[in-house]
N, C-alpha and C positions, 0 to 999 in steps of 0.2 A: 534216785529215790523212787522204789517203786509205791504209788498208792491202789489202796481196795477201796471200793466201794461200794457197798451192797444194803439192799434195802431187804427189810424183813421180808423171809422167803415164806413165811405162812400169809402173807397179805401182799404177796409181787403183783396179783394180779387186780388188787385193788389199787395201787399206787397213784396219788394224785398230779396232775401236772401241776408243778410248782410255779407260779406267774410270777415274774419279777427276779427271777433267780438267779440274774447276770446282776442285777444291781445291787441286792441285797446286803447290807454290809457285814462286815466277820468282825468277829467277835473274839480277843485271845483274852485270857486270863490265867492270871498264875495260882488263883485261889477263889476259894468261896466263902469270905471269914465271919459270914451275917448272914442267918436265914431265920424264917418264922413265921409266921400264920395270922393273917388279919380275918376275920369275917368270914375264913372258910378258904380264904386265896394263899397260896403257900409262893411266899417271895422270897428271892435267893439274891443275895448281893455280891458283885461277882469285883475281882482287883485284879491291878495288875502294879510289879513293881516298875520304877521309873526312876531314872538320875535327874537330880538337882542339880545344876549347876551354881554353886558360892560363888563368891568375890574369890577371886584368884583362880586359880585352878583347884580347887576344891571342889567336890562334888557330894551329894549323900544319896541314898536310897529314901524313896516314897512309896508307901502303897497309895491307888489311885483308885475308885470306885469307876469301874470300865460300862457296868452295865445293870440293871437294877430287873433280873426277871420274876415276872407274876404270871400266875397259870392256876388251872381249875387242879385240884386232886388228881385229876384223870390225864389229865397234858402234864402233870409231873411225872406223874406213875411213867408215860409214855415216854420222855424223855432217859428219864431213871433205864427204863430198858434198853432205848436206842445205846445210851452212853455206855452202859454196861458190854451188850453186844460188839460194839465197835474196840471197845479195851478187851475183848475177850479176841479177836481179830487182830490185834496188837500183839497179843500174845503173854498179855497180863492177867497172871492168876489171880481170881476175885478173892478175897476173903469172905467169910460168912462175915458180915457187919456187926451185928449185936448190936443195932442200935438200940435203947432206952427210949420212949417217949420222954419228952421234958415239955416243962410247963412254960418254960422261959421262952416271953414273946407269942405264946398261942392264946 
């Protein structure tokens, strides 16, 4: 499995050293089914699914709240871009979104 990794080429030359970045923990998730806006802070509720194990050999699916991120406007926006970039490097064609504002949760 070959990986890329590239940091934004309009800012290579400001890149910050990242402290702590062996220890740092990862983060997977299978979805984002919860997000919205407190006070200005836009928080994104992040899952992942999981097996239950029942009584016998039965098992079920869980979603699991993996990770609960909060950030400024601006560290969204900047995310929103990293993310995008990296699926465009993937080789996944973005759609135009059309998102709608909603009122729900702001």
């Amino acid at each position: 499995m070959m990986t890329s990794l590239m940091a934004d080429p309009k800012s290579a030359a400001k890149i910050p050293i990242l402290k702590n970045s062996a220890t740092a923990p990862f983060v997977f998730f299978d979805s984002a089914p919860v997000f919205g806006t407190t006070g200005g802070i836009i928080e994104v509720e992040l899952a992942a699914s999981t097996v239950v194990l029942l009584s016998g050999n039965e098992t079920r699916r869980d979603m699991t709240a993996v990770a609960h991120l909060k950030s400024s406007a601006d560290a969204a926006v900047n995310l929103f871009t990293a993310l995008g970039r990296a699926l465009q490097m993937a080789g996944v064609n973005l759609p135009d979104l059309g998102i709608e504002p909603t009122k729900l949760n702001s």
